[in-house]
N, C-alpha and C positions, 0 to 999 in steps of 0.2 A: 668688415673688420680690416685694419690696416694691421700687413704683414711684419712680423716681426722678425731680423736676424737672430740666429741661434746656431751660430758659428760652431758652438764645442757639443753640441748634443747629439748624441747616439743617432735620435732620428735622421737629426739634419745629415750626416755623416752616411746615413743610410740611403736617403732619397739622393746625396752626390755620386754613390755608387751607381746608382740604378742609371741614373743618367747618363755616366760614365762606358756603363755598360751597354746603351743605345745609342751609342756614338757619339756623345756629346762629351769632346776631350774637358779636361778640366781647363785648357786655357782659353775656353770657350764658355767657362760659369762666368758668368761676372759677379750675378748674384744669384743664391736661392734661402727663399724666404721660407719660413715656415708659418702658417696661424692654425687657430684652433689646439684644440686639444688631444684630439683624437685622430686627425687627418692634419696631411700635411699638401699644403696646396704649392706646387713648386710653381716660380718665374723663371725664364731662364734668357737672359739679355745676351745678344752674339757680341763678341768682344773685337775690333778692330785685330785680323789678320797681323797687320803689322806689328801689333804687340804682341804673339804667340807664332814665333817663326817654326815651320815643319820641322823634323827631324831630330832633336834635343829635346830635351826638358828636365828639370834640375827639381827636384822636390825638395820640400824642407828635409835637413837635415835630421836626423834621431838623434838626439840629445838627450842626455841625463843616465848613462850608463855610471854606475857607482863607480868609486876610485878601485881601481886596479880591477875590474868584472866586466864582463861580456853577455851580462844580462839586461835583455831587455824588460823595464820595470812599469816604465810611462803609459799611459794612455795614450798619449800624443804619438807615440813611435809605435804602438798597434796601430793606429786608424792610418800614420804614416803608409806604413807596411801592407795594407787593406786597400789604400788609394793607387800603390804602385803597382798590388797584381790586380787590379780590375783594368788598369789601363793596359797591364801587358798584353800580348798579342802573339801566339805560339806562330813561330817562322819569323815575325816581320820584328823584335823586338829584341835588344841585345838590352840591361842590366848591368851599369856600372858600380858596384858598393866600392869604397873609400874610407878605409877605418882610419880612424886619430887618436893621440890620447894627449895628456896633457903632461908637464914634465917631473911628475913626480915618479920616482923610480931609475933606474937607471934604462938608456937609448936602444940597448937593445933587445929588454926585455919591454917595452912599450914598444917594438914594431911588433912582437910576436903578440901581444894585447890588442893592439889597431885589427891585425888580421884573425884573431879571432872574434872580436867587433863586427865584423865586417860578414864575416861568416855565421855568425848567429843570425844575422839578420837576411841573408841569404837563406839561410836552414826556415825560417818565420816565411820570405817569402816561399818556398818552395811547398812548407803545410798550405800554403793559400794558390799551389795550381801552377806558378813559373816553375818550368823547369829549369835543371843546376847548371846544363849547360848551355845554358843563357843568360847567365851570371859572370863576372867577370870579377875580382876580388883583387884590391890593390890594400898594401901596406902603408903605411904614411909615418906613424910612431907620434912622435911630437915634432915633427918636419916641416906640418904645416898647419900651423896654430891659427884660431880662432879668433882668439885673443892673447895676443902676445905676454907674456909673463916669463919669469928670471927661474929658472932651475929648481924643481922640487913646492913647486907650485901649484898645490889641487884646483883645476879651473873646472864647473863644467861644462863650459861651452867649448874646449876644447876636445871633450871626450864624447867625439860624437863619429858618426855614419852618415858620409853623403851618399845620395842615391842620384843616380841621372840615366835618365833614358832613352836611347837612341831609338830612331824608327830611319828609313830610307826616307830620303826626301823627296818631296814633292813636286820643287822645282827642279828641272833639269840642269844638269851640268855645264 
């Protein structure tokens, strides 16, 4: 049976944790397939070094927090949030969240919305094992847009949570 991608499935999502969890960073999947029904046969191709440098890693963004809330609603920003504490690492692992919104409302009532953004998803990861202080929490407002738009402008790619995560590098200084 030739393997099938199944990029958004529970499974598939499941079997990149496990991996994740046996040392296989995620910039090291390139692919993993699933077949069958009932079982899931994972591939796991090593990815060129040079395109996954030590020390950083920038995960997708959470997107799709509703206008003016700091509720996490998506599917996509749970499995986000699932993928970022499998890979944390208690001691070696600092946690940058990065809230945004977009510019409907007034400036500084959207930095106070970015940082509770930001902090919900901190509170998500910490149910899943990070600890809080290993979290780092910046504000942003509508400072630093997505997609650029004119004043009082519902975007949602603007209301969103970056995460990035540092580890100690590997090559020397």
């Amino acid at each position: 049976m030739v393997p099938t991608q199944l990029a958004g499935s529970e499974d598939l999502l499941t079997a990149r944790l496990e991996l994740i969890r046996a040392g296989v960073g995620p910039g090291g999947l390139e692919t993993v397939a699933a077949e069958g029904s009932t079982c899931i046969s994972v591939s796991v191709q090593k990815v060129d070094p040079q395109r996954n440098p030590p020390g950083l890693w920038h995960l997708s963004p959470i997107y799709g927090f509703p206008s003016g809330s700091d509720a996490i609603e998506r599917p996509s920003a749970r499995r986000t949030i699932r993928i970022a504490a499998a890979l944390y690492h208690r001691e070696r692992t600092r946690i940058r969240l990065a809230g945004h919104t977009d510019t409907v409302g007034a400036a500084e009532e959207n930095m106070e919305l970015s940082r509770r953004r930001a902090e919900s998803v901190a509170r998500a990861l910490t149910r899943e094992g990070v600890r809080w202080e290993d979290i780092e929490i910046e504000a942003h407002g509508e400072e630093q847009l997505a997609n650029t738009t004119p004043d009082e402008t519902p975007e949602p790619l603007n209301r969103r949570v970056q995460i990035d995560m540092r580890w100690p590098s590997a090559i020397p200084d």
